[in-house]
Backbone atoms as SQL, in Angstrom:
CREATE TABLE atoms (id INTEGER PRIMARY KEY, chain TEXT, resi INTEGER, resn TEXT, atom TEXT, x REAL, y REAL, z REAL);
INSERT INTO atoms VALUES
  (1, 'A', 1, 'UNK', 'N', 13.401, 45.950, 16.328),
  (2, 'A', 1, 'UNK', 'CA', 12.458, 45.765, 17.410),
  (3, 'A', 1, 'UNK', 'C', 13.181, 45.954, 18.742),
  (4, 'A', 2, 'UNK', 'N', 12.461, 46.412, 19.396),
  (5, 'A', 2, 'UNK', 'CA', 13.316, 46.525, 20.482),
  (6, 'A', 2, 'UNK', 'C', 13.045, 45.908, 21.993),
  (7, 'A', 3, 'UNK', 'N', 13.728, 45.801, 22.879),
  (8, 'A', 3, 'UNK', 'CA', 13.656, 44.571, 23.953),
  (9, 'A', 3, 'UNK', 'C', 12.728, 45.063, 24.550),
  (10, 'A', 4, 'UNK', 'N', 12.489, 43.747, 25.406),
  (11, 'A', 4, 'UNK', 'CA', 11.283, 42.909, 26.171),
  (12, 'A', 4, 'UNK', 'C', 11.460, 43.487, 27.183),
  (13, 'A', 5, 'UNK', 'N', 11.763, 44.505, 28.303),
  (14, 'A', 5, 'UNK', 'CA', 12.505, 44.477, 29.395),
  (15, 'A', 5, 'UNK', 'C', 11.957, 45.260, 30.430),
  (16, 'A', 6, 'UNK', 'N', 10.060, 45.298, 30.009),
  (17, 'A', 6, 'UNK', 'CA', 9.629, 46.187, 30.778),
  (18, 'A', 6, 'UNK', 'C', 8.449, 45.063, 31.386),
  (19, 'A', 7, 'UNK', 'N', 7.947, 45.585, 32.856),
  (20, 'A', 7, 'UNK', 'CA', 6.897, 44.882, 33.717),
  (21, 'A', 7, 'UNK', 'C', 6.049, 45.802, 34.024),
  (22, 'A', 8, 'UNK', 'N', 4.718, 45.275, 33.520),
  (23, 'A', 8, 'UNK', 'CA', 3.539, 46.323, 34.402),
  (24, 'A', 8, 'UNK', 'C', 2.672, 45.495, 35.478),
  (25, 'A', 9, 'UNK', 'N', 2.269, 46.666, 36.634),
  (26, 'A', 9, 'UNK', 'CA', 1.133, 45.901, 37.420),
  (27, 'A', 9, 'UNK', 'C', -0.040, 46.294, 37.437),
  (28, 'A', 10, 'UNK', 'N', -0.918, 45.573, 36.721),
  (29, 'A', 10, 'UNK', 'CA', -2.272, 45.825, 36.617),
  (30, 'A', 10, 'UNK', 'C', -3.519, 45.281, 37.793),
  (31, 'A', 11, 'UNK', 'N', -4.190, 45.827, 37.961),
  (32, 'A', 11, 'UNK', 'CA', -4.914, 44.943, 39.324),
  (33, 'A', 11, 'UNK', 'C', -4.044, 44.222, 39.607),
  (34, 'A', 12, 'UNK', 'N', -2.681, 44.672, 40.500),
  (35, 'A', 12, 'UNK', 'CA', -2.234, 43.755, 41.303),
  (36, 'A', 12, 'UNK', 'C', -1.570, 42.684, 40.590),
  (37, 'A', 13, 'UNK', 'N', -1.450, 42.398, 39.362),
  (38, 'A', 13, 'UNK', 'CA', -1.172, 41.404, 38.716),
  (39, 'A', 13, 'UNK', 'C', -0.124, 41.634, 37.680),
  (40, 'A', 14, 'UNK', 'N', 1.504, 40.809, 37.965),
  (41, 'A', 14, 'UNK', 'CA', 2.148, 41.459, 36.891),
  (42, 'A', 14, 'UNK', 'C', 1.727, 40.799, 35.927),
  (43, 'A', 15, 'UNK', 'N', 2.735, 41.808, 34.914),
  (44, 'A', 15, 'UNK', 'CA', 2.486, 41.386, 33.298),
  (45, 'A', 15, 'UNK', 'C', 3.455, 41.571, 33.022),
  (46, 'A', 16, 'UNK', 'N', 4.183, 41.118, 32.046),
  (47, 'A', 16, 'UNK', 'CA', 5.092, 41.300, 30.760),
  (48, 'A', 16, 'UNK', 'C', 6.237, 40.027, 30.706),
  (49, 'A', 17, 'UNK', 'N', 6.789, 40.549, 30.133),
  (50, 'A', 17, 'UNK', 'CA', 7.615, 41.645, 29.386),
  (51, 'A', 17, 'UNK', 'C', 7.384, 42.034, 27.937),
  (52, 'A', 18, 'UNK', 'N', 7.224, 43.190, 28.252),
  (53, 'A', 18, 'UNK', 'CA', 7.033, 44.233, 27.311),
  (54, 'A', 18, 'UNK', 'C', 8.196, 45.190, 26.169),
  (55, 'A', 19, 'UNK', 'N', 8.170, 45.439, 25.461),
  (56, 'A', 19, 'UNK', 'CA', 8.956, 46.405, 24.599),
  (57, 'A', 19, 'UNK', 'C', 8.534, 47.567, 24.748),
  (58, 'A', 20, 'UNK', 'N', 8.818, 48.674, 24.957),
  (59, 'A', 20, 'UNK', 'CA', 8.283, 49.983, 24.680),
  (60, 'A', 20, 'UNK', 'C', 7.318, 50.024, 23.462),
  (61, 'A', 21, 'UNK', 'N', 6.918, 49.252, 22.450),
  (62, 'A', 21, 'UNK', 'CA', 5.884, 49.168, 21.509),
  (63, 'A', 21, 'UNK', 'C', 5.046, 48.418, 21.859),
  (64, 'A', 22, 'UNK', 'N', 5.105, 47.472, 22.146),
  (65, 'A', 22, 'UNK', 'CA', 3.780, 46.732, 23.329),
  (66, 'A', 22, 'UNK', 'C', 3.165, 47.970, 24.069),
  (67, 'A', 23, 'UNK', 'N', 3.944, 48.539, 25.001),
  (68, 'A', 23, 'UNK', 'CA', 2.921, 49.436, 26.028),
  (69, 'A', 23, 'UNK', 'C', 2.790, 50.744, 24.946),
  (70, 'A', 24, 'UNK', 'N', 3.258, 51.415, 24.010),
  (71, 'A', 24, 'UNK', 'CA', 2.934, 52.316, 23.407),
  (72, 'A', 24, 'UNK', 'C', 1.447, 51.939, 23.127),
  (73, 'A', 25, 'UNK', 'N', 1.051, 50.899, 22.293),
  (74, 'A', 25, 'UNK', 'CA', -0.145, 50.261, 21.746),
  (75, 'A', 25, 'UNK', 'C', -0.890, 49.628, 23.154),
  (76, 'A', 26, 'UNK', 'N', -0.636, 49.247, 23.992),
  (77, 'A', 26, 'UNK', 'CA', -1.333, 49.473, 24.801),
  (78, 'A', 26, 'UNK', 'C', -2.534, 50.104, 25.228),
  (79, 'A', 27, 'UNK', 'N', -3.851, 50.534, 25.101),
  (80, 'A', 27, 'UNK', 'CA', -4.691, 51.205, 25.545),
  (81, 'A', 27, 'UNK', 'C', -4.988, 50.935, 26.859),
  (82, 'A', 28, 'UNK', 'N', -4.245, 50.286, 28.221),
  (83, 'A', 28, 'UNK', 'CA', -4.834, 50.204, 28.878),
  (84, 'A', 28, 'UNK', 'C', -3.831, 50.948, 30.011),
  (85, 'A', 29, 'UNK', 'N', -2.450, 51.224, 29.558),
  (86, 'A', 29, 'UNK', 'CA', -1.280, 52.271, 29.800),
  (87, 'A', 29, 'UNK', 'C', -1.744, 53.497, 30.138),
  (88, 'A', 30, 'UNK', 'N', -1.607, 53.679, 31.559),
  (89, 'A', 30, 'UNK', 'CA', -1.782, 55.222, 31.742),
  (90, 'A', 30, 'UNK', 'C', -0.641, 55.796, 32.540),
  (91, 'A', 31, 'UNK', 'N', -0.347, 57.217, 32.761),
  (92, 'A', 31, 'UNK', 'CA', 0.546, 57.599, 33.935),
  (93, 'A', 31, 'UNK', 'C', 0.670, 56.894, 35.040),
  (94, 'A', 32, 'UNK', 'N', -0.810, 56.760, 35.932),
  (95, 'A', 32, 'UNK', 'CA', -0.109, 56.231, 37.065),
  (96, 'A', 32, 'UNK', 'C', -0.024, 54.167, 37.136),
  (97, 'A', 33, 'UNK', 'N', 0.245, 53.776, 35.867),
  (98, 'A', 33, 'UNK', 'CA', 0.452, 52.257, 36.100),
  (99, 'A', 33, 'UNK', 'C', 1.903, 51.983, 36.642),
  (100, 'A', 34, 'UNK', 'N', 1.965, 51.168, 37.533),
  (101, 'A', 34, 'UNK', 'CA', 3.049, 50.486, 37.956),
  (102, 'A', 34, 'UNK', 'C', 3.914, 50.052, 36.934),
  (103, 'A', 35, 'UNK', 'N', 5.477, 50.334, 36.861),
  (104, 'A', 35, 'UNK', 'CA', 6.034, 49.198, 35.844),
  (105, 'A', 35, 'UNK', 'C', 7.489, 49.371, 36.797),
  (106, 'A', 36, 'UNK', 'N', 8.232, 48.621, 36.080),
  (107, 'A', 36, 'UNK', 'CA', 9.539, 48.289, 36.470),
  (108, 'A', 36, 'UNK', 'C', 10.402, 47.845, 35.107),
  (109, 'A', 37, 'UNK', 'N', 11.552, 48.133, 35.136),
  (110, 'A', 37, 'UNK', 'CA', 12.538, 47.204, 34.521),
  (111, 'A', 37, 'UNK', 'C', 12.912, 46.251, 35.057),
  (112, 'A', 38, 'UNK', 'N', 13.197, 45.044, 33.830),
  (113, 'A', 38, 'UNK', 'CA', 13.987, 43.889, 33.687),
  (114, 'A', 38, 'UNK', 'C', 14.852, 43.710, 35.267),
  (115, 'A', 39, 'UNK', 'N', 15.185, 43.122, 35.547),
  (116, 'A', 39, 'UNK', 'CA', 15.814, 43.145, 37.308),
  (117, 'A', 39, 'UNK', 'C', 16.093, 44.287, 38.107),
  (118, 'A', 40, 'UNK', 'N', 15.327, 45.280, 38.214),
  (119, 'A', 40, 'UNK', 'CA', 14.700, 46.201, 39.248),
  (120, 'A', 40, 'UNK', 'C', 13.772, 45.484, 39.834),
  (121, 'A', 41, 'UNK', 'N', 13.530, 46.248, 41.304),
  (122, 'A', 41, 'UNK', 'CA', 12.779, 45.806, 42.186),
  (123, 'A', 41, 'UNK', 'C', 11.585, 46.821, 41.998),
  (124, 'A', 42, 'UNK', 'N', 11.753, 47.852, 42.162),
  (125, 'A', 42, 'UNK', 'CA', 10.862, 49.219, 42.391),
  (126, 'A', 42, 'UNK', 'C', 9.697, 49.453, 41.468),
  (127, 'A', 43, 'UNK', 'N', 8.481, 49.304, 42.123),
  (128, 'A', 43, 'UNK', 'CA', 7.500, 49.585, 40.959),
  (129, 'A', 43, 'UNK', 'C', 7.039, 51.339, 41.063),
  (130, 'A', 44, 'UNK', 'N', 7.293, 51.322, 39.964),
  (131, 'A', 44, 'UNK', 'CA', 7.185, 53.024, 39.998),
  (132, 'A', 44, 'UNK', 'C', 6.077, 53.656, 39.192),
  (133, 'A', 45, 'UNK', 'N', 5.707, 54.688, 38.981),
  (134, 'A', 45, 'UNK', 'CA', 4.180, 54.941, 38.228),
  (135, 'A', 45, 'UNK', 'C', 5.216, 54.995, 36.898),
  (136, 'A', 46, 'UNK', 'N', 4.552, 55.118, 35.665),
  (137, 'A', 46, 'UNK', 'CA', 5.170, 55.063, 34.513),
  (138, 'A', 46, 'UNK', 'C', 5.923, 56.774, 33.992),
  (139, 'A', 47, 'UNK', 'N', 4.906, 57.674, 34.852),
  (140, 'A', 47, 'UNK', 'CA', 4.879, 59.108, 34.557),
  (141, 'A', 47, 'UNK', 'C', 6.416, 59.723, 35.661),
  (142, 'A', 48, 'UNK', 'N', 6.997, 58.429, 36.023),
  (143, 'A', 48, 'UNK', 'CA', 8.475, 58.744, 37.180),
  (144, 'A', 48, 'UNK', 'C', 9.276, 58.317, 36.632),
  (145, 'A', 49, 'UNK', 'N', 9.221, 57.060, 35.313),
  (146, 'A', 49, 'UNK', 'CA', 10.260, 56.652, 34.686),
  (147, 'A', 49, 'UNK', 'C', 10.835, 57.041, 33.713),
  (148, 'A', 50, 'UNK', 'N', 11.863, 57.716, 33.485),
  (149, 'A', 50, 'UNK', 'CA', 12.122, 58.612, 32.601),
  (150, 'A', 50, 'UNK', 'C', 11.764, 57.964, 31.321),
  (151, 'A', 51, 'UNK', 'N', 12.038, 56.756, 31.114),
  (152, 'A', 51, 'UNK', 'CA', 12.429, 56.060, 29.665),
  (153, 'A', 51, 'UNK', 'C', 11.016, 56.187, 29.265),
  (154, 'A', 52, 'UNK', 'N', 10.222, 56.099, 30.248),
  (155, 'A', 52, 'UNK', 'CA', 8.810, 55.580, 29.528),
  (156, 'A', 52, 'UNK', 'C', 8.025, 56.705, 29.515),
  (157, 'A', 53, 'UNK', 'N', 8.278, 58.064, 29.641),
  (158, 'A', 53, 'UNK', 'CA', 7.731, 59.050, 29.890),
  (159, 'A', 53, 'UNK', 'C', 7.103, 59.626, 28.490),
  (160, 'A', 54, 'UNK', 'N', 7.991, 59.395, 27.524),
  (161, 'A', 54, 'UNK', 'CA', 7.800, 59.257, 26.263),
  (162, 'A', 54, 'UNK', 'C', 6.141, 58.434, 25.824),
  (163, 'A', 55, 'UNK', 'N', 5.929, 57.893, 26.319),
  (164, 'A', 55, 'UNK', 'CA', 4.698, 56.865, 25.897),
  (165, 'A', 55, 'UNK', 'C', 3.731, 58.041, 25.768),
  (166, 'A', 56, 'UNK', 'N', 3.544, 59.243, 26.771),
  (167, 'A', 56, 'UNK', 'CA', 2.442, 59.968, 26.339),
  (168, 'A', 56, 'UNK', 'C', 3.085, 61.474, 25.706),
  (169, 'A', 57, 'UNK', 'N', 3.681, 61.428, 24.924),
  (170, 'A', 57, 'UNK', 'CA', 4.284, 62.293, 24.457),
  (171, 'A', 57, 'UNK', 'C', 4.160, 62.278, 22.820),
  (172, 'A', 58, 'UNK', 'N', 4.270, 63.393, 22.254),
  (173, 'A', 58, 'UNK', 'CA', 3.945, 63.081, 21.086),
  (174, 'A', 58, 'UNK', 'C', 5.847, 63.372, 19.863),
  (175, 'A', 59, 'UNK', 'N', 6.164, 62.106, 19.617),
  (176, 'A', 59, 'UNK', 'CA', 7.654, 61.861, 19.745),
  (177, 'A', 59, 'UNK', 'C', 8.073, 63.677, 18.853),
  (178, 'A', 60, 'UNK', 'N', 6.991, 63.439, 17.671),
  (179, 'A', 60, 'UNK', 'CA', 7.552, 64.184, 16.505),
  (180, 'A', 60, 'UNK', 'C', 7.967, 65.948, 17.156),
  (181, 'A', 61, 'UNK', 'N', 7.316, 65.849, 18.644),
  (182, 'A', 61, 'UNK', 'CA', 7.393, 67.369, 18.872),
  (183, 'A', 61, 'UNK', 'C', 8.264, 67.529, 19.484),
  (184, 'A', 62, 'UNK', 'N', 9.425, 66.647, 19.665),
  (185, 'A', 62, 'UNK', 'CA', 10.648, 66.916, 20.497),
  (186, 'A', 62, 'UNK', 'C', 12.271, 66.525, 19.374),
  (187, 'A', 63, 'UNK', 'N', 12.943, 66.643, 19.558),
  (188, 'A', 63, 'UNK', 'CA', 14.063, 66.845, 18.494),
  (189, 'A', 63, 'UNK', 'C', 15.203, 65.869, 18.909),
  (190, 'A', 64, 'UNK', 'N', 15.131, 65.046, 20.018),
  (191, 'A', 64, 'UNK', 'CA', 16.000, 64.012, 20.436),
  (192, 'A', 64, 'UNK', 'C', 16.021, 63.449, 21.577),
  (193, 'A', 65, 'UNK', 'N', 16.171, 62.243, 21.723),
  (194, 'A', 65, 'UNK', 'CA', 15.675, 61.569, 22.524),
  (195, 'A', 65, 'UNK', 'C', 16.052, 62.102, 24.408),
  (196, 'A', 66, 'UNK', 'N', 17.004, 63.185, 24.527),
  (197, 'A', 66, 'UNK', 'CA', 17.693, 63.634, 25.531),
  (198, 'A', 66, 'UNK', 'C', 16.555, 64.791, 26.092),
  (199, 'A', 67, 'UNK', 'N', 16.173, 65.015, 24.773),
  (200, 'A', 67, 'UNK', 'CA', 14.796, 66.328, 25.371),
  (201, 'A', 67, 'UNK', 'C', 13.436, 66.168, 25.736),
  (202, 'A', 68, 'UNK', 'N', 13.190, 64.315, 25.019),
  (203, 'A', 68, 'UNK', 'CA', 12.188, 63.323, 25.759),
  (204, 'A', 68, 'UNK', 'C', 12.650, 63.152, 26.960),
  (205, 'A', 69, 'UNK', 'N', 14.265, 62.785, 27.269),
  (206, 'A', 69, 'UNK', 'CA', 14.107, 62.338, 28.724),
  (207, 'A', 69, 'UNK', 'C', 14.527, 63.313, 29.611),
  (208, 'A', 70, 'UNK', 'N', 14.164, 64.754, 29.080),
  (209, 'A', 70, 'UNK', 'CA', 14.343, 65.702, 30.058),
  (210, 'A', 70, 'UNK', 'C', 12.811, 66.130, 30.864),
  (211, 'A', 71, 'UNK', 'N', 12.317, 65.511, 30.166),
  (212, 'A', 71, 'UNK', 'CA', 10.849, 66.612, 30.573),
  (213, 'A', 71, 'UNK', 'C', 10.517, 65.744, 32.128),
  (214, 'A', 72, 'UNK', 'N', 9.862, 66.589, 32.645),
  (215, 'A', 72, 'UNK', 'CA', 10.189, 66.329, 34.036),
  (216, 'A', 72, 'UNK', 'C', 8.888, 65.765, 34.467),
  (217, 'A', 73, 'UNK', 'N', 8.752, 64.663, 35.374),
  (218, 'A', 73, 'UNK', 'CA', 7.498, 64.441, 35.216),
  (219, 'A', 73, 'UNK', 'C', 6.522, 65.500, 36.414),
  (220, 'A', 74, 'UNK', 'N', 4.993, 65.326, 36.237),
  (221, 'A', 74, 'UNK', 'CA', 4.051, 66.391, 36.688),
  (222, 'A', 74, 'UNK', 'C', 4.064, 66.469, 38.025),
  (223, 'A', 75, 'UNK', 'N', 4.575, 66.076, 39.117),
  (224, 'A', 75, 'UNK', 'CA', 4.579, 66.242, 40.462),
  (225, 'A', 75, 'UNK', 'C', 6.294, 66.085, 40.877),
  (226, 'A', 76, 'UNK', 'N', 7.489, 67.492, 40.021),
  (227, 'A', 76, 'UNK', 'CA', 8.704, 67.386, 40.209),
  (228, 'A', 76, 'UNK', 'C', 8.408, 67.257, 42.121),
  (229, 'A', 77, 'UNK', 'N', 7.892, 67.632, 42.946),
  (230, 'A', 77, 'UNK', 'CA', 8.554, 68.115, 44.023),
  (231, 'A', 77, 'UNK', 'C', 8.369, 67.000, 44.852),
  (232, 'A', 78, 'UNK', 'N', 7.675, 65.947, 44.671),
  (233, 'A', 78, 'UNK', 'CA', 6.986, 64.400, 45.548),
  (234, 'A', 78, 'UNK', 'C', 8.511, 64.046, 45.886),
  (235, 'A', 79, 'UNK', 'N', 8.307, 63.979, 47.465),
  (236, 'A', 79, 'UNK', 'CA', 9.578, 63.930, 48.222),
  (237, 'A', 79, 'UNK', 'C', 9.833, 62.024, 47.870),
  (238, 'A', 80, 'UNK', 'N', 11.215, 62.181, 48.008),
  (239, 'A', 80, 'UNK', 'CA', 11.974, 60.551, 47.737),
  (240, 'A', 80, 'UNK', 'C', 10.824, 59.314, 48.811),
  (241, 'A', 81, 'UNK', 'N', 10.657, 60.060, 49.509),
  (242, 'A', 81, 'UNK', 'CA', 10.241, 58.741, 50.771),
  (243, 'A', 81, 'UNK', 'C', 8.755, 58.813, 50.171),
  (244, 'A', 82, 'UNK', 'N', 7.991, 59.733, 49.748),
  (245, 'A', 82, 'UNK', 'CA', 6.110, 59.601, 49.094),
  (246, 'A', 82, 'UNK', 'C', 6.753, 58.336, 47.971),
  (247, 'A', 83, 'UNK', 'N', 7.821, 58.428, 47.023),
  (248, 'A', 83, 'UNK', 'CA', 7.653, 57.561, 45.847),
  (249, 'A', 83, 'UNK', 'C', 8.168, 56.373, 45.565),
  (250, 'A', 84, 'UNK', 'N', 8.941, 56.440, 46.893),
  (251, 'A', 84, 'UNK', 'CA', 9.719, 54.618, 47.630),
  (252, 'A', 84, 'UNK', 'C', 9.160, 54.467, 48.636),
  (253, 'A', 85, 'UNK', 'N', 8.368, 54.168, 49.972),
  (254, 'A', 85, 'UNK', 'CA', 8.500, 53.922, 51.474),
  (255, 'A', 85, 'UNK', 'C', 9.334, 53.609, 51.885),
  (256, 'A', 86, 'UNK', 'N', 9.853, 52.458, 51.645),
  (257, 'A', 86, 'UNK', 'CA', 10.773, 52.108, 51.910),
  (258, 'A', 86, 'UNK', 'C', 12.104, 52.577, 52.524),
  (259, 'A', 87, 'UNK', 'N', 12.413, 53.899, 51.427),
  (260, 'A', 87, 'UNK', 'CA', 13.395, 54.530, 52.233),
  (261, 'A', 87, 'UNK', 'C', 13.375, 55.318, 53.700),
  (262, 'A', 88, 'UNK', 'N', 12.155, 55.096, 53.670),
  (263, 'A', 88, 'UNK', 'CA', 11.720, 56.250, 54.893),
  (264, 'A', 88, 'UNK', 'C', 11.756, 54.885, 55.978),
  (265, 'A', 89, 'UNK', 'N', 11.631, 53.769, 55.963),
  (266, 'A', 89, 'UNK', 'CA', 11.548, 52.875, 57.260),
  (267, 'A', 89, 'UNK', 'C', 13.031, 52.561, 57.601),
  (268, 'A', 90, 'UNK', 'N', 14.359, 52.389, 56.099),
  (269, 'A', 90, 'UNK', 'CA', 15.587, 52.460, 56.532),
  (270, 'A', 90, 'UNK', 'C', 16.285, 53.677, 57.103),
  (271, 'A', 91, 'UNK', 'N', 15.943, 54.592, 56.779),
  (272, 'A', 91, 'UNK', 'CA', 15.934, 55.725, 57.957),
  (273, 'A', 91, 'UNK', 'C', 15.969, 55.754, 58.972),
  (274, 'A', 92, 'UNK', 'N', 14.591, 55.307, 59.397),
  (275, 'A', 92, 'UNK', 'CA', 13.856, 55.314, 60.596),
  (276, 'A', 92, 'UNK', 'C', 14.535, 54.003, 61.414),
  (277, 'A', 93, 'UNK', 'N', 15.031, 53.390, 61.096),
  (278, 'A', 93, 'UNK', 'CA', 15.789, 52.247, 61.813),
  (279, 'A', 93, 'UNK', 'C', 16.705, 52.676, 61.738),
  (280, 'A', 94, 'UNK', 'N', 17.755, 53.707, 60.973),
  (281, 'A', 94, 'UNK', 'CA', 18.857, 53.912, 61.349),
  (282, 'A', 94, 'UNK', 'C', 18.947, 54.559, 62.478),
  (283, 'A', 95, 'UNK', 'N', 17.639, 55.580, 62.421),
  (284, 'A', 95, 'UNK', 'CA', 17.852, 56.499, 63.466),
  (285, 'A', 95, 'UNK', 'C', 17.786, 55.998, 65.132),
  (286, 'A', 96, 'UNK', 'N', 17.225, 54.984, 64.860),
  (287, 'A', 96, 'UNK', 'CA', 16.698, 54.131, 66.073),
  (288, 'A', 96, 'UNK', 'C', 18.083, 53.573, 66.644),
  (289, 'A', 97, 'UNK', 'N', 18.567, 53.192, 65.788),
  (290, 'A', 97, 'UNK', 'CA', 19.721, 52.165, 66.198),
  (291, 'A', 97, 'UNK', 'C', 20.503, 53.355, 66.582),
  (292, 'A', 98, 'UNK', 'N', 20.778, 54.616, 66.079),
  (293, 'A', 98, 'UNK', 'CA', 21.712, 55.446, 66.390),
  (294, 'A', 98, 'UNK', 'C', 21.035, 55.826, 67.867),
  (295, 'A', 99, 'UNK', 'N', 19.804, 56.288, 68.012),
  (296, 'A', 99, 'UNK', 'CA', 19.577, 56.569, 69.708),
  (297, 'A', 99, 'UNK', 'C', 20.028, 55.284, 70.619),
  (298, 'A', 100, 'UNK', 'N', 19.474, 54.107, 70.327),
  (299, 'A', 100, 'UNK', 'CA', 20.117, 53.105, 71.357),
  (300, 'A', 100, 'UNK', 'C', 21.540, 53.408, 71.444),
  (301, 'A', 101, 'UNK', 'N', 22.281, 53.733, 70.167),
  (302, 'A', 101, 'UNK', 'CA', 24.056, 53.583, 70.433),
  (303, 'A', 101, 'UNK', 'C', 24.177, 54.879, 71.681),
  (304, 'A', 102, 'UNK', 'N', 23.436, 55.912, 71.641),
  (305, 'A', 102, 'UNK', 'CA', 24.221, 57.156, 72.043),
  (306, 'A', 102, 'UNK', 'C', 23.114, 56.534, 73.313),
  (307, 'A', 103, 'UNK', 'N', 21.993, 56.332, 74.108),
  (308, 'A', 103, 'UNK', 'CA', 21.755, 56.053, 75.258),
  (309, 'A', 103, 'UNK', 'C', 22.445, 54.931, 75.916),
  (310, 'A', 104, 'UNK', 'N', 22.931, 53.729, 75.186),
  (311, 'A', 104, 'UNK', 'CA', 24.230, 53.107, 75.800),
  (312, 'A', 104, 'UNK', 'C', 24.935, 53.654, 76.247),
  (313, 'A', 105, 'UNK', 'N', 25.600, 54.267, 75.562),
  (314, 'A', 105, 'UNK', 'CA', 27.195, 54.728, 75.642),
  (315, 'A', 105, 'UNK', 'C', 27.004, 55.735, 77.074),
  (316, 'A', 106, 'UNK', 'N', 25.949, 56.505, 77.132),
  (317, 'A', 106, 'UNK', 'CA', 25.646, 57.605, 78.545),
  (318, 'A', 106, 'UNK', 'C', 25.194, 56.747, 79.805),
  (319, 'A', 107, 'UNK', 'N', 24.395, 55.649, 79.070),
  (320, 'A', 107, 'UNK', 'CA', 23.998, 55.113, 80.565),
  (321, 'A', 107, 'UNK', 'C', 25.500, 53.925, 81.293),
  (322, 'A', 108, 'UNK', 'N', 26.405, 53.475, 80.338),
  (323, 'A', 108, 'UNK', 'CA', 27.318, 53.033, 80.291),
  (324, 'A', 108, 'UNK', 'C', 28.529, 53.140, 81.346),
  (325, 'A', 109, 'UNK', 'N', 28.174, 54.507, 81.252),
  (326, 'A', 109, 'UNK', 'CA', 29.273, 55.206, 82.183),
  (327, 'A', 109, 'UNK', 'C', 28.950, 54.978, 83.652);
């Protein structure tokens, strides 16, 4: 059997922990549900997580588990900042903090 170590968010509401056979049997599992691993923060659609990408896949038509976790999921090109925000606001504060440094330093003089 294998571990507990998955979280889904359903209306807003977590759930689990789950085994990859829990959400296989699942009928209520689709691509875009929220899940996460075991102490991750990031809720990600299920169709971004490699491990779980497998859930809608049909196992017998692939030849090892490396060629399940190759397949790429359906929107390869969704830029880093569409599938975190997050990264896009630490950015955006870096960049901020970097203009205050360089308008200091000119008005300084």
């Amino acid at each position: 059997m294998s571990e507990k170590i998955w979280y889904i968010k359903i209306d807003n509401k977590e759930e689990g922990p789950y085994s990859f056979e829990d959400l296989k049997g699942d009928e209520r599992i689709t691509p875009d549900i929220l899940a996460r691993k075991e102490n991750h923060l990031l809720w990600r659609p299920i169709r971004k997580i490699a491990e779980l990408r497998r859930l809608f896949f049909d196992e017998e038509s692939f030849d090892s588990e490396e060629e399940i976790a190759s397949v790429p999921p359906r929107d390869e090109l969704t830029l880093v900042m569409q599938q975190d925000p997050s990264y896009f606001f630490w950015w955006l504060l870096l960049a901020i903090v970097l203009v205050a440094y360089i308008i200091y330093i000119y008005t300084a003089e």
